[in-house]
N, C-alpha and C positions, 0 to 999 in steps of 0.2 A: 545255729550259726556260729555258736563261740569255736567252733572246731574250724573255722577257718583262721579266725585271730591267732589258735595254736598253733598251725602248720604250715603257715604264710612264709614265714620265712626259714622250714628246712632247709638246707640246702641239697640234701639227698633230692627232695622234691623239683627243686628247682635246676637244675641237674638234668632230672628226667626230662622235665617240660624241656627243655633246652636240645635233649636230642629230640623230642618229638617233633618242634617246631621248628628245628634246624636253625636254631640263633644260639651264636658263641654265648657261654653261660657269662661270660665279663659283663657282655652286653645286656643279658637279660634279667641280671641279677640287681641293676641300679632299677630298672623298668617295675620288678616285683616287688622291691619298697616303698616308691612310686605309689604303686596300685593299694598296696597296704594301707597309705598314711590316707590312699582316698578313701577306700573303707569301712577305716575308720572314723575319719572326718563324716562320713555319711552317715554313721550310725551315732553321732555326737546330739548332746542337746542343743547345738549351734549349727544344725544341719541347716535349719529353715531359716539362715541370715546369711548363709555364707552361696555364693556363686560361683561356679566354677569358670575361670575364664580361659584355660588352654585344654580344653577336654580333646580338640583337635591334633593334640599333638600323642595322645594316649592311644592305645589299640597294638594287638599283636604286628600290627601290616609296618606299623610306624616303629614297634621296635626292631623293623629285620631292617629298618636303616639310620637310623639312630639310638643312641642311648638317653635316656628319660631320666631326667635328676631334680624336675621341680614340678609342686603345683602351685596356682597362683589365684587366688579367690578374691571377690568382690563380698564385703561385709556391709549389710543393709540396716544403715541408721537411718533412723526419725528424729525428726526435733530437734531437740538438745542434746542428743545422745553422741558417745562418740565410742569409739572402736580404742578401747587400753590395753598394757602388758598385763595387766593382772586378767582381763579375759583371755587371753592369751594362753598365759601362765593353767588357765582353769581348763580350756580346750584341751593341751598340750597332755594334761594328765588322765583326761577321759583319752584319749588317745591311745597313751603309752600305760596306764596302769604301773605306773612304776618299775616298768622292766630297764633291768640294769642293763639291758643289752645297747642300748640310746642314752645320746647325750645331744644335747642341743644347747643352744641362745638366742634369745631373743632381741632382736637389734630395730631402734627406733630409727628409720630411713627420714621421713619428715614425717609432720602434722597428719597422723591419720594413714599413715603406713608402715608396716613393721615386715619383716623376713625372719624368717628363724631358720636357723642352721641348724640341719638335723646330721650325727653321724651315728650310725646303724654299725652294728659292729658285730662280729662274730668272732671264733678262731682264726679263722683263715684270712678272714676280707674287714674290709670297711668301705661304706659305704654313703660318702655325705646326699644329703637334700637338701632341696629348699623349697621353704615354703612362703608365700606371698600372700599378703593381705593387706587390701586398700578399702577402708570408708566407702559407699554410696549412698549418696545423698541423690537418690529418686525416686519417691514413694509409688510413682506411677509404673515403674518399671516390671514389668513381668518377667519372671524368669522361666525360661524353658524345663524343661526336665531330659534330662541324659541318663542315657545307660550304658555301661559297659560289661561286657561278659567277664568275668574273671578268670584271667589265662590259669593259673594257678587250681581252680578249683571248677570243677564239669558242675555245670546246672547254677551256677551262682551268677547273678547279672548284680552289679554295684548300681543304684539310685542315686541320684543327685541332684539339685537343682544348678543349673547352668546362666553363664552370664551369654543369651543371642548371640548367637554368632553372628546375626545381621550386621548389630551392634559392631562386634568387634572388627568386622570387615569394613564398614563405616569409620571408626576411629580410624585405622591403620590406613585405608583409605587417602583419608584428610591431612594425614602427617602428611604422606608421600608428596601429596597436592601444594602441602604446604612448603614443605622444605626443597622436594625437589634435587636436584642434585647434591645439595649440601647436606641433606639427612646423614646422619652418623649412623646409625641403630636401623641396619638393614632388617632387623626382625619382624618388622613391620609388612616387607615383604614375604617374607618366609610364612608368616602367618597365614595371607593371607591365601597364598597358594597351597598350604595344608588344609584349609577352608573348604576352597573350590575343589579341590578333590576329596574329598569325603564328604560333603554336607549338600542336603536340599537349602536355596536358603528361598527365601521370599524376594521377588529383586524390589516388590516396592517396600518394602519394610528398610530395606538397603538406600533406599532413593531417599526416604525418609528422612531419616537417621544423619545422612550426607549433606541434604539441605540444612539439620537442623546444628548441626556441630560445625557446618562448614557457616553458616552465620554468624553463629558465637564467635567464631574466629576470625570473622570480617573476610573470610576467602573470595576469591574472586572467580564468580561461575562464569566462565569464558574458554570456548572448545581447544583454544591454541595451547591451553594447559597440560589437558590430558594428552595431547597430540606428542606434546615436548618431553610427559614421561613413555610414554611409549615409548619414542623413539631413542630412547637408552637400551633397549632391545640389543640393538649393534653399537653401542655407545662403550668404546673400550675403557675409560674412566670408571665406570659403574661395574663391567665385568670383573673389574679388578678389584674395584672393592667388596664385590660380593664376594669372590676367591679370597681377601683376606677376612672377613667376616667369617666364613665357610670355618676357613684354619682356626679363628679363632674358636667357636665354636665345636674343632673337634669332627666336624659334617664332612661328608664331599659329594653331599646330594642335598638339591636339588641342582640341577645346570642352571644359572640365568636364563639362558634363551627358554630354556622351556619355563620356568618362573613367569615370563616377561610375553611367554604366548598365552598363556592362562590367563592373565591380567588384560587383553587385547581381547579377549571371548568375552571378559565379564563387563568391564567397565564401560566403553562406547556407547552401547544402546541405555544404559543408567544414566548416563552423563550427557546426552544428549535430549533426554526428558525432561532433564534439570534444566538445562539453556533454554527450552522451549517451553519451560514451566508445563510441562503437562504430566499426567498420571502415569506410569510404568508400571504395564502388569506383563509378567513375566517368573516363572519358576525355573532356578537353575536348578540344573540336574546335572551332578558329578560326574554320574558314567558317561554323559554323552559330552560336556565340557563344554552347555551352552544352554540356553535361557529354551523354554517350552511356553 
């Protein structure tokens, strides 16, 4: 396996991949660092503390319409333990092995969250990342396992453990629920429509998880809620701030309305188990874009 650490980031290599898979190499060259830092994060002694929480946004299908420049992990504390720059620091160099070709910093966001700025450099290009890492405190929490093929190299599948995407459809969810038209941080959408098109998830695991954060937050389970984000569907205020979102981020996919159709398949029959307190059994299934 060390012969992939060596050849990750040729660029002859990646070059090739780029005609094969028909993605401008600009584009596929932030994705293949990307894929690297998970790699090697996977094969770290901090494998089996860290979660990965945007695995949804990784895959060949997702870089022929975007470009990929972060991963963002959940780090599982106990007790009194807490998440430092000096593990960080210790990560970072199982990691990089000391290649002069990376430089990065580690930057303390708040209490228990940090980013590092990674820039990847070659002859010709450079290439920043980022990477995220936040504290959880939930010893009950099970983490899924993920895989991804390695575009880069035939026969290689990346392991990982993963932070549920139930979960994170539930958070993101909740924001929406919560804020509503004043949300600033449309990613939350975004997220969540990268979800429903690629993943099986559980819908009661999602019903769950929705009761249980929408408590904490005192939300109010009442149907005129979700009725009132939907109907931002046609809601030209919203269009336009997804269209500046979109710019800001560099995107010009996914459309709103189609965002806002995905979200009208998923959420209804969830959300209406909630108000009648009853059980939701139900598996969404991506290719068909609707609960089985």
């Amino acid at each position: 396996m060390a012969v992939v650490a060596e050849c990750i980031l040729r660029e002859s290599l990646i070059r090739q991949r780029s005609e094969d898979l028909q993605i401008p190499f600009v584009d596929l060259l932030p994705s293949a660092v990307t894929e690297y830092f998970l790699y090697q994060i996977s094969k770290s002694t901090f494998a089996e503390k860290l979660y990965l929480r945007n695995g949804s946004s990784l895959g060949v299908e997702n870089y022929r319409r975007k470009r990929v420049f972060s991963l963002s992990y959940y780090y599982q504390v106990i007790k009194d333990e807490h998440l430092t720059e000096m593990q960080l620091g210790q990560l970072m160099k199982e990691v990089l092995s000391r290649k002069p070709e990376y430089v990065y910093q580690i930057e303390k966001e708040r209490a228990g969250s940090y980013q590092i700025e990674v820039l990847a450099k070659s002859k010709e290009h450079e290439v920043p990342i980022t990477l995220r890492f936040q504290e959880l405190r939930d010893e009950q929490m099970q983490p899924a396992h993920g895989e991804l093929p390695f575009f880069l190299q035939e026969n290689t599948v990346i392991k990982f453990l993963q932070y549920p995407y139930e979960q994170v459809v539930a958070e993101n969810f909740v924001e929406i629920l919560e804020k509503m038209e004043l949300i600033n941080d449309l990613s939350c959408y975004e997220e969540i429509y990268g979800i429903l098109k690629k993943e099986a998830l559980d819908g009661r695991k999602v019903e769950q998880q929705v009761i249980e954060i929408g408590t904490k937050r005192e939300l109010a389970f009442g149907k005129d809620r979700l009725d009132t984000v939907l109907h931002y569907k046609d809601y030209t205020y919203m269009k336009r701030k997804w269209t500046a979102y979109l710019k800001r981020e560099r995107k010009k996919e996914p459309d709103w309305v189609e965002v806002m159709t995905l979200l009208e398949a998923f959420f209804p029959p969830v959300w209406r188990a909630i108000i009648r307190d009853e059980i939701f059994i139900g598996d969404w299934m991506p290719e068909l874009c609707r609960f089985l």
